[in-house]
Structures are given as structure tokens and as C-alpha cells.
C-alpha positions in Angstrom: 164.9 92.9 73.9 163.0 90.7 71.5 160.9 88.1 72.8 162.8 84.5 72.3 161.2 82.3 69.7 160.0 78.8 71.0 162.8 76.0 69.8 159.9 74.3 68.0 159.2 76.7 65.5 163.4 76.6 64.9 163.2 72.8 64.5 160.7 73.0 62.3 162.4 75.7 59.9 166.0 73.6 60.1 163.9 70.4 59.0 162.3 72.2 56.2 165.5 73.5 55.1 166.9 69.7 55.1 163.9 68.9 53.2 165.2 72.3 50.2 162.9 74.9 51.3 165.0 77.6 51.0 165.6 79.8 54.9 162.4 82.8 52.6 160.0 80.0 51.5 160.5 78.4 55.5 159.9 81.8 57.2 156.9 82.5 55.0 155.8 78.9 56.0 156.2 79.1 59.8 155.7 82.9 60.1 159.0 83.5 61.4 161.7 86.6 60.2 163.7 86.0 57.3 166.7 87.6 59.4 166.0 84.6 62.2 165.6 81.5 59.4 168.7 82.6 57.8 170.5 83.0 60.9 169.3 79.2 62.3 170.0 77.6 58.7 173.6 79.1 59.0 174.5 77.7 61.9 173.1 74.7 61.8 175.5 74.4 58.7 178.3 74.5 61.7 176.9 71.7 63.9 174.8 74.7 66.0 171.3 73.2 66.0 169.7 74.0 69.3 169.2 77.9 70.5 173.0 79.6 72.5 172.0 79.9 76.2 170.7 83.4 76.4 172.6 85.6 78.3 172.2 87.2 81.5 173.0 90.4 82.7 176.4 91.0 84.6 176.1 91.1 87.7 177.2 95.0 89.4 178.8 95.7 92.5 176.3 98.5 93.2 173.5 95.3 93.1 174.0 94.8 97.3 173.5 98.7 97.6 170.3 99.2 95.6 167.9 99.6 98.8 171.2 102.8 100.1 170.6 103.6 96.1 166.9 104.1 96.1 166.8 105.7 99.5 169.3 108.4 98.7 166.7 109.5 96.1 163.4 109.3 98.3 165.4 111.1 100.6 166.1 114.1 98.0 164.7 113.6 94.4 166.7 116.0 93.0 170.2 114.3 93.8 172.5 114.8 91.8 175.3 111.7 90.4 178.5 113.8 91.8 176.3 113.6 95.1 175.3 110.0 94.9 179.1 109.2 94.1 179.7 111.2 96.9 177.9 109.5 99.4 178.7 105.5 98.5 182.0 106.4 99.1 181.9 108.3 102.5 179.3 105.9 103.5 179.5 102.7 101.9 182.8 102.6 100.9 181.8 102.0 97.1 184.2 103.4 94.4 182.1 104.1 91.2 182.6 106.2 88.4 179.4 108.6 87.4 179.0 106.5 83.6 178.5 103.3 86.1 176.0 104.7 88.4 174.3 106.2 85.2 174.1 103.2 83.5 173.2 101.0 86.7 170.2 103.6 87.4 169.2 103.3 83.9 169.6 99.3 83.8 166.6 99.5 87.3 164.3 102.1 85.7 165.3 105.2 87.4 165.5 108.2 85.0 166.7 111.7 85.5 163.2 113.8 84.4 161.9 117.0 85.0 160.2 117.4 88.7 156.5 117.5 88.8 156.4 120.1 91.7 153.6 120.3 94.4 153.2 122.5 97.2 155.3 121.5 100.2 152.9 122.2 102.8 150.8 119.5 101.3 153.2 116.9 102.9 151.4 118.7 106.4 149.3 116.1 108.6 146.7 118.9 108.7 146.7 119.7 105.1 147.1 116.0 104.2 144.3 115.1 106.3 142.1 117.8 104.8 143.0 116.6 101.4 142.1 112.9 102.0 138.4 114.1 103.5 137.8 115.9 100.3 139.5 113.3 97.7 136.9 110.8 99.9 133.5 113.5 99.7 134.1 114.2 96.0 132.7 110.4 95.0 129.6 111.8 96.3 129.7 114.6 93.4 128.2 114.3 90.3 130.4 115.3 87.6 128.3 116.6 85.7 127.3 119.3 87.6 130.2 120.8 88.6 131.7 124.0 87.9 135.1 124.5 88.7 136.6 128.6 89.1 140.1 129.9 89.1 142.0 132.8 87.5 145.0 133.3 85.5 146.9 135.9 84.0 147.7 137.0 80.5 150.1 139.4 79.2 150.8 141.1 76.0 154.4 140.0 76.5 153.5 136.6 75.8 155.5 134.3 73.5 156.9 130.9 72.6 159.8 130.5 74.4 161.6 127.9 71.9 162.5 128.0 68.2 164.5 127.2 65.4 168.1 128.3 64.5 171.1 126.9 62.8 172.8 125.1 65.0 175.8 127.0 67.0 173.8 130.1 66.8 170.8 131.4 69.4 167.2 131.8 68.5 166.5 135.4 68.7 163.2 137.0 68.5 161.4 140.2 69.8 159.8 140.1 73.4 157.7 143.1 75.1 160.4 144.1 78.2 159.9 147.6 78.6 156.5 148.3 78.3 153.6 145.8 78.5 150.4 144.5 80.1 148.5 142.5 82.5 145.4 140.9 82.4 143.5 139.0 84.5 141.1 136.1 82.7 138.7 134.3 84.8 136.9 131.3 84.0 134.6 128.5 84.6 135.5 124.4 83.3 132.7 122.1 83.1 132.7 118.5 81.2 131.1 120.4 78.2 133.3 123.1 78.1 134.7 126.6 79.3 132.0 128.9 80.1 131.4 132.1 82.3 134.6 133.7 80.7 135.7 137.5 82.1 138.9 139.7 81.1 139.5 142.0 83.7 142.7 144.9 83.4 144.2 144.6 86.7 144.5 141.9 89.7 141.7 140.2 91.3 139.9 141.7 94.2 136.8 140.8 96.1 134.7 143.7 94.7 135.8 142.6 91.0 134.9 139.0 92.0 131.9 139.6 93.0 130.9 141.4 89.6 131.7 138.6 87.7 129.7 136.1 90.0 126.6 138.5 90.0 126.9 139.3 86.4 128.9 136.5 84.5 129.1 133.4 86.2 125.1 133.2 87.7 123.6 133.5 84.7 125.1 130.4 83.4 124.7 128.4 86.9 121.6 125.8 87.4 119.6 124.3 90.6 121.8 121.2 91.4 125.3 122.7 90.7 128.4 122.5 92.8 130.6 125.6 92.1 134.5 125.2 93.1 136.8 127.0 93.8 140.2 127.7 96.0 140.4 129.8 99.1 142.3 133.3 96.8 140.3 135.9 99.8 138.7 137.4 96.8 136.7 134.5 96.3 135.5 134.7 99.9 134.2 138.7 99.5 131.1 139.0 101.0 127.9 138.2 98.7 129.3 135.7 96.6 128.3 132.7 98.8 124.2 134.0 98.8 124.7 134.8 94.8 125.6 131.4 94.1 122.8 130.2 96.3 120.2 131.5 94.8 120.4 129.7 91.4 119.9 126.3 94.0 123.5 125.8 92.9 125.9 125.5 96.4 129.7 126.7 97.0 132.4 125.0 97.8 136.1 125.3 98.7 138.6 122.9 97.8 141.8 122.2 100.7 144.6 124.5 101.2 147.2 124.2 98.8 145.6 121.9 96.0 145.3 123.4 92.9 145.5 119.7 91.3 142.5 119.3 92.3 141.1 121.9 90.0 140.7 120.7 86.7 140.8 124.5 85.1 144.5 124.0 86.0 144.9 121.6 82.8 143.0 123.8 81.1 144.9 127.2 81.6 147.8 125.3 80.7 146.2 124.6 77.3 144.8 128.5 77.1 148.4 129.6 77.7 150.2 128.3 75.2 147.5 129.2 72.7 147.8 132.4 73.6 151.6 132.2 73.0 151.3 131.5 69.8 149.0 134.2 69.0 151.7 136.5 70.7 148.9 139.9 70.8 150.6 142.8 71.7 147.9 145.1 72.5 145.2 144.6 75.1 142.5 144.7 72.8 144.0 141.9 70.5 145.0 140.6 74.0 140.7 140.4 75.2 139.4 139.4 71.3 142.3 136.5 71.0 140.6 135.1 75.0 137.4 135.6 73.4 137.9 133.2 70.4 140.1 130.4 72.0 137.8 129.5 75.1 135.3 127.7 72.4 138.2 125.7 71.4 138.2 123.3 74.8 135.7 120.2 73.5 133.4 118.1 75.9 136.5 115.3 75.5 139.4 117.6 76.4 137.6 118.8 79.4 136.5 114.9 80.3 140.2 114.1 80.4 141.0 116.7 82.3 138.3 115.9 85.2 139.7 112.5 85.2 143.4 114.0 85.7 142.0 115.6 88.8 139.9 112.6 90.4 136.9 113.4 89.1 135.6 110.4 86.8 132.7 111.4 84.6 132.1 107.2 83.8 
């Protein structure tokens, strides 16, 4: 809704109009609309000189059930409005048509969106307790140095999943089914940057991990650095831990079930669709594609996403 204009710059527009001004010269004068001086000269030509009382919305007879409203939904986010419906009549005795309860949801600020989905076991006093003690020890870390590990896979059946058609008619377009392959990309996110990158062909294994640490990931590692990661077994083979140690840099492991604490997360999602729209269909064009994208993730991008996680480089 617009915000009201004060009745003093209206007075003053009706006197200048009295005076001849015209309702363009007196809304260039008072720095008013030329929509609003019109509208205030025209009815004061009718007698209507001061503002009509604004108006107020209606009041709803689902108004006394808002707190039954709002906890139907923290009780299951996904409800549905046949289910809603549903229940204020079994429970409350409320008639309502679906429209109404749209339009009264709407009217309080509650919109049907897509879920942002996290694991249910966080929810767990154990895993919610572990999750606090590390949201609490990260202030202690310097942003700076951190170096945060995870992997993700790419395939050659990779593709954009929406286009453009006529409308009535389905977007079709040629996707790998039969035959195509897997590859697993492995990476490290820093403020500056993804660095440390490794393709492997195949899934991660604690032999393979421990290959890139020794041969990928240390040489790029510094005294003072705190390297990341989850608790995937692979990442807990035996020699990784001493490897990382011995650049003076020091491991650690975030909580069970909180990948939104990883930055790289963001970043994957970023990778991903880049490497949708490349679409490579071979494993070669699969590895050089990789190759060329990871030096497309600026200092900025990967600042924002350590502040998505909690971790605030200012």
C-alpha cells in the first residue's frame, strides 16, 4: 500500500489551486503526484476537502484461530490447505472454504515455498548439542586460514533440467540413460578461492583419499591452517591426520549431520550447474570442463559463502 500523504501538503495543493495554479504546476510545486493533485482538486470541487477515513481491513472469522492456524504448520510444515480445512472443522468447528484460508494465510505472511530440507537427526539433543559446541568454538577460527574439504559427484549425464517450448507442448531434449559415467571431484574452498582440485573415476575410498591429501591437498596447505571436513570414513583412513600435520596445519571434523556448515556446499551447488550447462558427454571433456570452471569461484563469491555458513571473514 502507498504510504498516506500528510493532510498539509493536500491543503496546501487545494489553496494553490484556489489561487489558479493548475493541479501540474501545484504538484511540481509541493512535490506531490500529478495523479494525487488531480484527484484532491476534483473532489474538493464536490465539497470533499479533507482526506476519506482510510480503510481497514475486514475483520475474518479465522482472526480468533490464528495461534490453532500457526501451530498446525509448526506442527507439520508441509500441511497441505485440504488438511488445514480439514482440521478447523473436526477440531474447531470452523467452516472455511480453501480460497479463504489461502487468502487469510497470505493476508499474515505465510507463503506456500519450497522446503529448505535439513537432516532430521539434527533435531537430536546429542547432535544439537554437538552442533552448538562447534557453532560456539568456530569464533575462535580465523577465517582466513581455513580450508574446508568435501566431495561431489559429476556425470556425463549431466544436463539442464528446464527449457523452452511452445506452450502446450513438452521440452524435449537428449539425456545419457543407457550408458554413462561417474566421477568423483574433490575439492578444497578457501576465502580466495577453490584450490587442491582432484577428479577421480570411481567412489571415494580411504586409500584414494589419502592420495589426494599426500599428493594434492598438502602441497597447497600452510603452518597455521585449519583443514575441515565431515566424518565420510574415507576421510578418517589412516595417515591422513599425520599428513595434514606436518605442514603445522591441524584437522578437524565438523558435527554429525551438518553439511551447512561446510561452505564448499554453496560452492558445489555453483560447480554443478555450470557443469550442466556444459553438458560433456565423455569423461575426458567431463575432467578438462572441472579443470577450467574451478578458477571461476572469486575471493567475493567464496566470502559470501563463509558467511552463509557462520563463518564471518569481517
Amino acid at each position: 500500500m502507498a504510504r498516506a500523504l500528510s493532510g498539509d501538503l493536500r491543503s496546501r495543493v487545494l489553496k494553490a489551486s484556489d489561487a489558479g495554479m493548475s493541479a501540474r504546476q501545484a504538484a511540481a510545486r509541493f512535490g506531490v503526484g500529478i495523479s494525487s493533485a488531480i484527484r484532491w482538486i476534483a473532489r474538493a470541487k464536490i465539497g470533499e476537502r479533507m482526506p476519506r477515513p482510510q480503510g481497514r481491513r475486514r475483520a475474518s472469522s479465522l482472526d480468533a484461530h490464528e495461534a490453532f492456524i500457526v501451530g498446525l504448520i509448526d506442527e507439520r510444515k508441509d500441511i497441505t490447505l485440504n488438511e488445514m480445512v480439514e482440521r478447523l472443522g473436526d477440531e474447531r468447528s470452523v467452516r472455511i472454504s480453501r480460497s479463504a484460508l489461502s487468502a487469510w494465510l497470505r493476508g499474515h505472511g505465510w507463503t506456500f515455498k519450497k522446503k529448505s530440507a535439513h537432516a532430521l537427526e539434527q533435531d537430536r539433543p546429542d547432535i544439537l548439542k554437538r552442533r552448538r559446541a562447534w557453532f560456539d568454538g568456530q569464533l575462535d577460527l580465523d577465517p582466513a586460514k581455513l580450508v574446508f574439504i568435501d566431495e561431489t559427484g559429476l556425470s556425463t549425464k549431466m544436463a539442464r533440467l528446464r527449457g523452452r517450448a511452445p506452450r502446450g507442448e513438452r521440452c524435449r531434449a537428449g539425456v545419457p540413460h543407457g550408458h554413462w559415467k561417474t566421477t568423483t571431484f574433490t575439492g578444497a574452498l578457501r576465502l580466495t578461492g577453490m584450490t587442491a582440485p582432484f577428479v577421480y573415476d570411481g567412489a571415494m575410498n580411504g586409500n584414494v583419499f589419502l592420495a589426494y591429501v599426500e599428493q594434492v591437498l598438502v602441497p597447497t596447505l600452510s603452518e597455521g591452517d585449519v583443514v575441515i571436513m565431515d566424518n565420510l570414513p574415507a576421510h578418517k583412513a589412516a595417515g591422513v591426520r599425520e599428513a595434514i600435520e606436518t605442514t603445522g596445519s591441524r584437522l578437524m571434523f565438523l558435527p554429525p549431520y551438518s553439511p551447512d556448515f561446510n561452505p564448499i556446499e554453496n560452492a558445489f551447488s555453483k560447480l554443478k550447474a555450470l557443469m550442466r550447462a556444459k553438458a560433456e558427454r565423455t569423461i575426458t571433456a567431463l575432467w578438462n570442463a572441472v579443470g577450467s570452471l574451478v578458477d571461476l569461484f572469486t575471493p567475493a563469491e567464496c566470502q559470501n559463502y563463509f558467511k552463509a555458513a557462520g563463518y564471518d571473514p569481517d
